[in-house]
C-alpha positions as CSV (number, residue, x, y, z in Angstrom):
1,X,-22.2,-11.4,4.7
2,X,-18.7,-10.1,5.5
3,X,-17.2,-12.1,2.7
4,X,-19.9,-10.6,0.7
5,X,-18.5,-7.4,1.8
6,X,-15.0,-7.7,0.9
7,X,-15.8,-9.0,-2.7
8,X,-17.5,-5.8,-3.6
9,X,-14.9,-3.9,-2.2
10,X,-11.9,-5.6,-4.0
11,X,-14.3,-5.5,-7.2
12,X,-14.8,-1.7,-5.9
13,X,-10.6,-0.8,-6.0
14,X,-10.0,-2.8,-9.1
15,X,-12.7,-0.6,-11.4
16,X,-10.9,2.0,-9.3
17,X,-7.7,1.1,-10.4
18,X,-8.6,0.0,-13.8
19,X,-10.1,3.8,-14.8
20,X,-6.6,5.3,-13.2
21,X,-4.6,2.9,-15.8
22,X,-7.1,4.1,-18.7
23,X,-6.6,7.9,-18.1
24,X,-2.7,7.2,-17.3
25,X,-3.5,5.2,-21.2
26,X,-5.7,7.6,-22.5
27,X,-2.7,11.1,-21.5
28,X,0.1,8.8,-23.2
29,X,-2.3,8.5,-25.9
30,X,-3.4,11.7,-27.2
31,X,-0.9,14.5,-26.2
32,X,-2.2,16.9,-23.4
33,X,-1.1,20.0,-25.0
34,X,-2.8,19.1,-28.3
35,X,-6.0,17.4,-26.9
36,X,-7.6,20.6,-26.3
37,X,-7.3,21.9,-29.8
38,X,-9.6,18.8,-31.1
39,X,-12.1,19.9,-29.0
C-alpha cells in the first residue's frame, strides 16, 4: 500500500516537473513580448 503510495507520488512530481520544463521550453520558444500579438 505505502509503496503504492510513493509511486504515484514520484509519478505525481515528475509530470509536475516535466510541465515546468515545457513552459520554461515553450517561453524560450516563442518570445513573450511577441506571443501575445499571434493571439
Amino acid at each position: 500500500m505505502y509503496a503504492f503510495v510513493d509511486a504515484a507520488g514520484a509519478a505525481h512530481n515528475f509530470l509536475l516537473f516535466l510541465l515546468h520544463y515545457a513552459s520554461i521550453l515553450l517561453q524560450s520558444h516563442f518570445h513573450t513580448d511577441a506571443y501575445p500579438a499571434k493571439l
